[in-house]
PAKERO-620298 format. One record per residue (C-alpha): x, y, z; residue in one letter. Coordinates in steps of 0.001 Angstrom, whole numbers, padded with zeros to 6 digits, always signed. Layout:
BEGIN
XYZa
...
***
This chain:
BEGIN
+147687+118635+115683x
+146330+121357+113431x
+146701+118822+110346x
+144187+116643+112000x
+141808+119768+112897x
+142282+120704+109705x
+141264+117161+108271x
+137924+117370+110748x
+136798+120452+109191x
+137751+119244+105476x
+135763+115965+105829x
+132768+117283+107790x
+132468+120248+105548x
+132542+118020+102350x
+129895+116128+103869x
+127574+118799+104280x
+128002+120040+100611x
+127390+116472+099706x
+124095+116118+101740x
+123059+119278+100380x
+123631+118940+096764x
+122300+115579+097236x
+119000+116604+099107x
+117996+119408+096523x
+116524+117191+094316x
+114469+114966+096454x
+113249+117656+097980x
+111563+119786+094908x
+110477+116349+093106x
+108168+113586+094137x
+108837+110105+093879x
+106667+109586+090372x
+108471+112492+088685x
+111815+110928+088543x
+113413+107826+087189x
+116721+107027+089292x
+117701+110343+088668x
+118334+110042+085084x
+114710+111471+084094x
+112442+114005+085147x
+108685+113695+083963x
+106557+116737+084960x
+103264+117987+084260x
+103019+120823+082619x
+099730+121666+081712x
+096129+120352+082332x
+093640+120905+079156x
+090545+120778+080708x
+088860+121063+077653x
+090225+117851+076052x
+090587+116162+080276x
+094635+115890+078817x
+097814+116628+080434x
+101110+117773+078666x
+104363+116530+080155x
+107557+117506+079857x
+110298+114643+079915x
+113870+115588+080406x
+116962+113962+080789x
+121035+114626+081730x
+122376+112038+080517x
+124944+112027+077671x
+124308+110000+074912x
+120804+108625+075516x
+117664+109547+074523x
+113977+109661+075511x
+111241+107242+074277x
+107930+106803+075329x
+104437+105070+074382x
+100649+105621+075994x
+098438+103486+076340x
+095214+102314+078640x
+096628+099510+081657x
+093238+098191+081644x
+092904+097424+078244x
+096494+096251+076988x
+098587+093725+079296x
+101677+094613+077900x
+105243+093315+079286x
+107846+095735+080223x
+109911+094275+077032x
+106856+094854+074768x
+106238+098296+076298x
+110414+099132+075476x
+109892+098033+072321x
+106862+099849+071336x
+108752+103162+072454x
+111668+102580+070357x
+109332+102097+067370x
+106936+104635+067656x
+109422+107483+069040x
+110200+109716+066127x
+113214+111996+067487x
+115737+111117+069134x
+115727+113792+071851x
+117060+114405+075423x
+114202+116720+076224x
+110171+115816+075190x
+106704+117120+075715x
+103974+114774+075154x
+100392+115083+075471x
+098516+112474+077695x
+094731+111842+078396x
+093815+112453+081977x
+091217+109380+081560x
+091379+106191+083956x
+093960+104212+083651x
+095298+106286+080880x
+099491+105252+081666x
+102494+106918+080031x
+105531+104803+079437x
+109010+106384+079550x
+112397+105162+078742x
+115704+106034+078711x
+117576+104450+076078x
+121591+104622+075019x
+123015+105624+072334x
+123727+101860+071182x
+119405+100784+071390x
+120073+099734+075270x
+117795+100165+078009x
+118804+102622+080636x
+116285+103066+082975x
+112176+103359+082446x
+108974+104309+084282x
+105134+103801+083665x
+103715+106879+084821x
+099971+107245+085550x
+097734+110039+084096x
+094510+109558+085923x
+093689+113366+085949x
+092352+113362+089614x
+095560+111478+091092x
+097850+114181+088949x
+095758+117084+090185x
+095371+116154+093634x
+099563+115865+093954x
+100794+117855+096702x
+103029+119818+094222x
+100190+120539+091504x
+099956+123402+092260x
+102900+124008+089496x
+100301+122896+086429x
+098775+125619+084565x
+094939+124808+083603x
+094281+125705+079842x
+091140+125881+077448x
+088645+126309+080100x
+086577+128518+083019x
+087177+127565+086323x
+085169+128908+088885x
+085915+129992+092442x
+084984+127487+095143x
+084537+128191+099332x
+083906+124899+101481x
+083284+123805+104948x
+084095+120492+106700x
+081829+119089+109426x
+079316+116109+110526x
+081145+113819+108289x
+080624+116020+105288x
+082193+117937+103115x
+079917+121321+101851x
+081329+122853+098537x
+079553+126170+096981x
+081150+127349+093794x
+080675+130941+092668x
+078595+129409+089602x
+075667+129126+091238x
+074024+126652+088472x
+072054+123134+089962x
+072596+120223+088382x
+074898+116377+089056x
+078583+116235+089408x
+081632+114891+091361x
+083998+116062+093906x
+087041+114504+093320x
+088473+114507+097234x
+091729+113721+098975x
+092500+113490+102624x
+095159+113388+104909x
+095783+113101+108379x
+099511+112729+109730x
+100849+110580+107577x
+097980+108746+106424x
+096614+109696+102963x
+092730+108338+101309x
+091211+109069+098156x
+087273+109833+097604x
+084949+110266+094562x
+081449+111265+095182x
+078893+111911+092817x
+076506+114401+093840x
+073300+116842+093233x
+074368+120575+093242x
+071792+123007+094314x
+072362+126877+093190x
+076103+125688+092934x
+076054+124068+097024x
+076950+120008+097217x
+078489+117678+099796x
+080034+114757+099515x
+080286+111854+102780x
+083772+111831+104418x
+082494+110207+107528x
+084250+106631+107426x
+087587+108981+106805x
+087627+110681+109634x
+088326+108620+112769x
+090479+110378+114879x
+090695+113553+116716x
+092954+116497+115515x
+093162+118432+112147x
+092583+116578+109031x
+093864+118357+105642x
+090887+117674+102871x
+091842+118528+099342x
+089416+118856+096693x
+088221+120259+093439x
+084066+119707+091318x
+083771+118553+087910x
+080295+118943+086617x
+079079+117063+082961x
+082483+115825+082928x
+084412+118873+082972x
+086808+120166+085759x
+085772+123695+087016x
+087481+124687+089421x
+091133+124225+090939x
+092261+122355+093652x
+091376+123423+097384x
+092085+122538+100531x
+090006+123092+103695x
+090969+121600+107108x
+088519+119628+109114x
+089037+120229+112783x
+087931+116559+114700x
+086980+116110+117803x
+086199+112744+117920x
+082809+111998+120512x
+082178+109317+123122x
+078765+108638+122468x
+077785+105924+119856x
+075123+104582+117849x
+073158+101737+118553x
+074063+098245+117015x
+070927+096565+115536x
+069677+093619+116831x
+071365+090850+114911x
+068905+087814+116173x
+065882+089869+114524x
+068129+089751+111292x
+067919+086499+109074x
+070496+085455+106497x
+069531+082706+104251x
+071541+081897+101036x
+073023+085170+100107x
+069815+087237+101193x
+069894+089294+103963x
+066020+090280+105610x
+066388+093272+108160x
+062894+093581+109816x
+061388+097126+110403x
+062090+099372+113718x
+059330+101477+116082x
+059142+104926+114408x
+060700+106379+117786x
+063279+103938+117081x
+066988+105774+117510x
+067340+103313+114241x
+064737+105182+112049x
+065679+106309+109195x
+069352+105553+109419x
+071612+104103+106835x
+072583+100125+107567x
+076024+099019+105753x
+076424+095251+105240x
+079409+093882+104252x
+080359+090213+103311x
+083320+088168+105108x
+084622+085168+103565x
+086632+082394+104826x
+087929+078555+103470x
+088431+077434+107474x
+086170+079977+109637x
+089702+080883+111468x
+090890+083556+108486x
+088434+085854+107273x
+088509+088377+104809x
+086629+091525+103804x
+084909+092119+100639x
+085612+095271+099173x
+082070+095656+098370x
+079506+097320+100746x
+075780+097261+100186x
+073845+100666+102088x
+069930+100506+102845x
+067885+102665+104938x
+065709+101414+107531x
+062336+101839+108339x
+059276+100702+109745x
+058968+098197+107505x
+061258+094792+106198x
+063965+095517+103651x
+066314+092412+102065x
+069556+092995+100648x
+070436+090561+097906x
+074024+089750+098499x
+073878+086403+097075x
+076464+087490+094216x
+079136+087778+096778x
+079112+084224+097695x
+081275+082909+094854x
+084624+081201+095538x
+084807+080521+099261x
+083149+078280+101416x
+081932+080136+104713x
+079999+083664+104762x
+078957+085838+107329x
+077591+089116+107026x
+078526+092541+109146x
+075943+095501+109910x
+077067+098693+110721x
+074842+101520+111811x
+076012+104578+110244x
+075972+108065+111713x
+074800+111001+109754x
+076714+113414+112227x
+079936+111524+113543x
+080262+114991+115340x
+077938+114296+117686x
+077629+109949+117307x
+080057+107657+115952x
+079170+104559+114380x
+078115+101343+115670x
+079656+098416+116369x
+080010+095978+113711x
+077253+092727+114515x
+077910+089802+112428x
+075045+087257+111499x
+075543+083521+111506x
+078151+081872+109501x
+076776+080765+106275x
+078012+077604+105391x
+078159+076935+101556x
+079335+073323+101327x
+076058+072445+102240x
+074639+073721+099117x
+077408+071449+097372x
+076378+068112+099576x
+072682+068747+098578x
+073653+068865+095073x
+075541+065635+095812x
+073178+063865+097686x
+070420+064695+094771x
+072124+062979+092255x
+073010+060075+094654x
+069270+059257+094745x
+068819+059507+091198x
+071616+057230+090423x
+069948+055301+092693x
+066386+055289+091221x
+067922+054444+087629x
+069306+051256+089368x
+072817+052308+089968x
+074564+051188+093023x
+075206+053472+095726x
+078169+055517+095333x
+080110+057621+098225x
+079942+060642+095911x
+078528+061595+093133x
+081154+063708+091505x
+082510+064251+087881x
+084952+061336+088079x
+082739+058878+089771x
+079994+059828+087235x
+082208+059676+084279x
+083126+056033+084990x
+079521+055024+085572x
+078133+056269+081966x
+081197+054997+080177x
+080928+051321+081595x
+076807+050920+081321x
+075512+050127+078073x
+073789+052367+075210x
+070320+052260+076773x
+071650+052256+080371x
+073706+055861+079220x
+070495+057097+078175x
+068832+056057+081153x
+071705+057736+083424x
+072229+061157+081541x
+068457+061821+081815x
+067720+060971+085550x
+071337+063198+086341x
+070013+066266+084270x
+066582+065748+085519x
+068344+065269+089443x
+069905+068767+088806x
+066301+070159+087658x
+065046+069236+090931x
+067393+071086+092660x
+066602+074101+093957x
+068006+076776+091381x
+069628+079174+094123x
+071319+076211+096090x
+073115+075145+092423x
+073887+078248+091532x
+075482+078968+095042x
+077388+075732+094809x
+078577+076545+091071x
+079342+079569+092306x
+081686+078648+094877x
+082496+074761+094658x
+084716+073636+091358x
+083316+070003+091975x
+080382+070860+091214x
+081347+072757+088208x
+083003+070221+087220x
+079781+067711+087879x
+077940+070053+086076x
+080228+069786+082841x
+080033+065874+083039x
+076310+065780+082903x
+075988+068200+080165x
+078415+066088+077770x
+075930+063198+078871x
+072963+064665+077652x
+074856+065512+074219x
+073208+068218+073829x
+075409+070557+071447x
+076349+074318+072191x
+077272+076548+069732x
+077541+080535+069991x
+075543+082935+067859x
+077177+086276+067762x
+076038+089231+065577x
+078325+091377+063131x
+078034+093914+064914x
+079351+092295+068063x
+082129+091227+067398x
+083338+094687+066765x
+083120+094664+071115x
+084244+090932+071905x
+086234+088376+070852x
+084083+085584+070119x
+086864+083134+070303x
+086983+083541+074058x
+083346+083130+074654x
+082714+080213+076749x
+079208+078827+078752x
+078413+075971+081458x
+074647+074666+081376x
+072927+075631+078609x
+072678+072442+077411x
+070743+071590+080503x
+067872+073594+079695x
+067199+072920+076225x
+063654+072104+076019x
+062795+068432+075235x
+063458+066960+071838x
+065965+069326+071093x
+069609+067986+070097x
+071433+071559+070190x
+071108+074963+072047x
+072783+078466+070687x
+074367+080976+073129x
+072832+083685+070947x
+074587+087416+071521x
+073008+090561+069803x
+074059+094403+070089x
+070753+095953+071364x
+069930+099858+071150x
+070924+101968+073644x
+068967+102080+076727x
+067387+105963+077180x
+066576+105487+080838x
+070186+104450+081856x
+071547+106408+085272x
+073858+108950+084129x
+076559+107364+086221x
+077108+105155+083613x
+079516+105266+081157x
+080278+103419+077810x
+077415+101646+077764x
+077343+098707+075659x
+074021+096695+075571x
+074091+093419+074656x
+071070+091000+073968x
+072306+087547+075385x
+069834+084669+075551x
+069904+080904+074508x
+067928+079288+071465x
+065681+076286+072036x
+065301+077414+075818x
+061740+078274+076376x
+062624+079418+080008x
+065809+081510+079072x
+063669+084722+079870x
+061273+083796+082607x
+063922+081361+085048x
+066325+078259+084350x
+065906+075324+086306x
+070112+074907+085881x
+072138+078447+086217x
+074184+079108+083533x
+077945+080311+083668x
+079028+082802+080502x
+083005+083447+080189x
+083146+086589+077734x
+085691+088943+077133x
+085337+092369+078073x
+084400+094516+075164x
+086532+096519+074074x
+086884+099911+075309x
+085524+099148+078801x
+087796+100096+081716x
+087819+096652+083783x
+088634+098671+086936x
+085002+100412+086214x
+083301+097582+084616x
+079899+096614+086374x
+077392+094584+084302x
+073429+095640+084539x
+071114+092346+084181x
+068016+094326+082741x
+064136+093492+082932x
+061973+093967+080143x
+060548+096972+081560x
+063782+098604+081838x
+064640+097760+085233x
+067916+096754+086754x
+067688+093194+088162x
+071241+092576+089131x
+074463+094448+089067x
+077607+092291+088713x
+080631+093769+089369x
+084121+092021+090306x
+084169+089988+093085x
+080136+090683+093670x
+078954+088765+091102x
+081715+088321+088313x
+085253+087250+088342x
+087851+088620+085904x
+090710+086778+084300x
+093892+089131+083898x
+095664+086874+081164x
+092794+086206+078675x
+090834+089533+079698x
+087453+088045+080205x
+084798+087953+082440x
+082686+084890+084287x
+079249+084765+085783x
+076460+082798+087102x
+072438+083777+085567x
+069434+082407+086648x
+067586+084061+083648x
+068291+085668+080413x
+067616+089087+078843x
+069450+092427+078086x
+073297+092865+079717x
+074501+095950+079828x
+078462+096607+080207x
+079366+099858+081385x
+081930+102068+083481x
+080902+103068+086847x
+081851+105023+089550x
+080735+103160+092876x
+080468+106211+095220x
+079175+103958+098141x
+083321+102772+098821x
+086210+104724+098192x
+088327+104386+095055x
+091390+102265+095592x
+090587+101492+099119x
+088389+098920+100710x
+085284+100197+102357x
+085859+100556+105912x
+083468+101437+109133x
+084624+104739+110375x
+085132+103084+113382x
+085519+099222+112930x
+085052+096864+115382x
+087126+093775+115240x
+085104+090307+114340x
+085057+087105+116288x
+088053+086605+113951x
+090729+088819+112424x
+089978+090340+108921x
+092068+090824+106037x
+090911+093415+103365x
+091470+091582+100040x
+093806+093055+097909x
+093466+096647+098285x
+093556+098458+094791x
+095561+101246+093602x
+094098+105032+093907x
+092421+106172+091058x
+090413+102532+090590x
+087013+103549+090811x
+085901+099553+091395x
+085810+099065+095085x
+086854+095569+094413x
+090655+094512+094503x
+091945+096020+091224x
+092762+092673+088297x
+094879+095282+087106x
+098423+094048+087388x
+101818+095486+086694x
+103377+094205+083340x
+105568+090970+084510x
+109242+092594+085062x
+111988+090729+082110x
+115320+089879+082102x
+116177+092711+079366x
+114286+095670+080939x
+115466+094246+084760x
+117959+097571+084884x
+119424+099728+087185x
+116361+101888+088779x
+112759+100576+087001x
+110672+101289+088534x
+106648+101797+088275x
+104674+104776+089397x
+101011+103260+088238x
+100493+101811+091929x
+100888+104399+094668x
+100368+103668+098210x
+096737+104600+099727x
+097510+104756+103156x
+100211+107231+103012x
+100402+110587+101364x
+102232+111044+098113x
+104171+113774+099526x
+106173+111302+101919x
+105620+108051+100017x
+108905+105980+099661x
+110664+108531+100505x
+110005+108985+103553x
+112377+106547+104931x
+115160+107824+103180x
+114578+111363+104336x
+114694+109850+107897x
+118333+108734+107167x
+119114+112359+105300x
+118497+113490+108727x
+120033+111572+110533x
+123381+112026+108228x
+122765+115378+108252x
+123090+115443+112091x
+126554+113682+112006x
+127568+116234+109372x
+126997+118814+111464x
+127896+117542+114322x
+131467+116622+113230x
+131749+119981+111769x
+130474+121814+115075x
+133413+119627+116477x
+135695+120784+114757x
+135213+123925+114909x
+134951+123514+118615x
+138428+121911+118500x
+140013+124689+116371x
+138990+127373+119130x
+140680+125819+121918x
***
């Protein structure tokens, strides 16, 4: 009997010291410092000086050795073999312990692997360094800031807002870098802002949606600089009953991308507050989701139009959603989401259709059921030389006479029509070739460049249009929220109208120039006085191709582009924008691919994960460049597991309390 006690006590007690041992090291590390155990990477350092980070990498394990490589996510697709590679080439030393020095910059990724003694892969990691994800870790506090003054900084959380006040007490722009948590759930916030004798706020208000005690961490860098540490100040919630009022959806019109919002009474509860519209798209009016993109206006007594006609590219049904926004969700929440009418955009495609039916019917060609790229291609290539003629003119002349914004919507969003588009410019044999400066191509690769309808325009008598792309100066008046400017002169030779308005939109596939961030890129459309016409950005106005790294977009017009880095501070980074307190459509909503934290495009990051391959598919890769928004880093994956730690800790216990129990009696 006391053999078998004596076994109860020897196996629960070994169990214990197992759990224990076990537990240390998931409890002092976070998920993105280790790599299955093998290797620890941890910050050291932060240079805020240089915006760099110095890591330490260190590994157990006998008879291996640590290799890594940097370099930008957003501007190198590399595969995981490609990345292993790379870090056996470039790694000097053969070492077991490493510090290396990273850039804190977007996207900036350090690669780590473990490697044998033979040249074999062990285990690796990519490992972001996007300084405001590293700093705002819960166990940053560890880092030591270097070659720089950081000031002392007091805030206050209420009406939505965050209130900062550093003890510098200088005016001027910069950003608080912000992130929030609330039980488990975890959200990330960049705001630029105007500081006034050192005081600045920044808009929390569609973060904070339920009662209780929400943790806000945060730290200010001003003209790029970090100055001061991280902070935390707790806003206590009480959430309020009352609620804004909706506006009045049947006074709002929404025709063909543009939405017209007429004027309130001055002693209007509306006056003066802050409308957010936000696109839904659907391919069968029963699934609908939201664009990551939402556009703000005030209102007033007097009509405002928000041009949202870049957002209708890809799908075929649109409807818009208004929110009412609260300036002190303290006091009022929100209002309910209102959604206009469903646009529909196949029509836009059927008029297109239906125009050049009638053509092909006024050059004497029999009625057709559609007039798309097939159907047309068959007609030209069966009618004779002067019958061709004939047919390419009245079909380039049919697309003229359509109106511009219903073509470009159906380009936009119908690949039919594209594709109709195509057929009639070959017709009119018109050639296209691209005119790119010296200095240019130090940006793009002109291989890659690509356009749909030029030929269309060219002005009559002319037998061959240039896509003609220039590096213009640098543009003095540019918001200081952009960064990395790069302003190119893009217009089309023998195209009177390539300035003033094309009668056919024209579709440009470029790459993006080099040292652009895609997850920041937004493209200004400027006027000749300076002026910002349009602003593409992905999914509101351009789409982005992850393999060949370019860009596409529809222009009505021609004149100075400007491709730069952006922080949009009206959504949150890596997270679509969201109504502090969202009402649920006629139909369900899915954001569309949510991005990672850090992405400072409120569109679905392109960025993707370098494809996983047979030699690097080891025990434990894993990546750390995608982290989860909607849970805090502290818990992250391992939350789960720390669930079962418990719960084996329990039985450990247990059987040893048992035991012990046993022995007394």
């Amino acid at each position: 009997m006391r053999k078998r006690r004596m076994k109860w006590n020897v196996l629960a007690l070994c169990m214990a010291v197992v759990l224990i041992v076990t537990m240390l090291p998931t409890q002092v590390l976070t998920k993105a410092e280790t790599i299955g155990g093998k290797v620890e990477i941890k910050p050291i350092s932060y240079d805020i000086g240089e915006n760099a980070f110095n890591y330490q990498i260190t590994t157990s394990e006998e008879n291996a050795y640590i290799a890594y490589y940097v370099y930008n996510r957003n501007e190198y697709n590399y595969t995981r073999d490609e990345l292993f590679n790379l870090a056996k080439e470039t790694t000097e030393q053969k070492n077991r312990q490493v510090e290396v020095k990273v850039s804190g910059k977007e996207s900036e990724t350090l690669y780590v692997a473990l490697i044998s003694a033979e040249g074999d892969l062990i285990c690796s990691q990519e490992y972001n360094s996007t300084f405001y994800d590293r700093l705002l870790e819960d166990d940053a506090e560890s880092i030591e800031y270097v070659n720089g003054t950081l000031d002392d900084v007091s805030a206050e959380a209420k009406n939505g807002k965050i209130i900062v006040k550093d003890s510098s007490n200088q005016s001027g722009s910069g950003t608080i870098y912000i992130y929030g948590c609330f039980g488990t759930s975890g959200w990330y916030e960049i705001a630029d802002c105007s500081f006034t004798n050192g005081e600045a706020q920044a808009d929390i208000s569609d973060r904070i949606r339920e009662s209780g005690d929400h943790a806000v961490k945060y730290f200010i860098v001003k003209n790029g600089v970090v100055t001061t540490k991280v902070n935390t100040v707790t806003y206590n919630y009480t959430k309020p009953t009352a609620k804004l009022d909706p506006i009045n959806i049947s006074t709002v019109k929404w025709e063909k991308g543009i939405l017209t919002i007429p004027g309130v009474d001055k002693n209007s509860q509306l006056m003066g507050k802050r409308i957010a519209a936000t696109i839904y798209r659907s391919n069968d009016k029963e699934q609908w989701s939201r664009s990551n993109n939402t556009c703000i206006t005030s209102i007033g007594n007097y009509t405002c139009s928000m041009d949202l006609k870049n957002e209708i590219k890809d799908y075929k049904y649109y409807k818009a959603g208004l929110v009412v926004k609260s300036d002190d969700i303290d006091n009022y929440l929100n209002s309910d989401e209102v959604f206009t009418d469903i646009y529909d955009t196949t029509s836009s495609s059927e008029e297109v259709d239906n125009t050049l039916k009638d053509v092909l019917t006024q050059a004497g060609v029999d009625s057709v059921e559609k007039a798309d790229a097939d159907t047309l291609n068959k007609i030209y290539n069966e009618a004779d030389e002067t019958k061709k003629a004939e047919i390419a003119k009245a079909l380039r002349d049919g697309l003229k006479e359509t109106d511009t914004a219903t073509l470009r919507t159906a380009m936009q969003t119908n690949s039919d029509t594209r594709a109709t588009v195509e057929a009639i410019e070959k017709m009119s044999g018109i050639t296209v070739a691209n005119d790119v400066s010296e200095d240019v191509k130090a940006y793009i690769d002109t291989a890659n460049i690509k356009v749909l309808g030029a030929a269309l325009n060219a002005d009559d008598g002319v037998s061959n249009v240039g896509l003609k792309i220039t590096k213009e100066a640098d543009v003095a008046t540019l918001d200081s929220k952009y960064k990395n400017a790069i302003p190119l002169g893009i217009t089309l030779t023998n195209v009177s109208t390539a300035a003033s308005g094309l009668a056919v939109p024209v579709t440009i596939t470029i790459p993006v120039p080099r040292g652009i961030d895609i997850s920041k890129l937004v493209i200004l459309h400027m006027n000749a006085d300076g002026t910002v016409n349009e602003n593409f950005s992905n999914g509101n106005g351009y789409s982005y191709d992850l393999n060949s790294r370019t860009i596409t977009f529809t222009v009505t017009h021609f004149s100075t582009f400007i491709f730069a880095e952006a922080d949009d501070t009206s959504t949150t980074p890596g997270n679509p924008t969201t109504p502090a307190n969202p009402t649920t459509p006629e139909n369900p909503t899915t954001p569309e691919n949510p991005t990672t934290p850090g992405s400072s495009v409120t569109n679905p990051t392109t960025t993707a994960e370098p494809a996983q391959s047979q030699a690097t598919e080891t025990d434990n890769t894993v990546s750390a460049t995608a982290e989860t928004v909607t849970s805090s880093p502290k818990t992250g994956d391992n939350g789960s597991m720390a669930v079962l730690w418990v719960l084996f800790a329990g039985c450990a216990i247990t059987a040893f309390c048992y035991a012990k129990k046993r022995v007394r009696r």
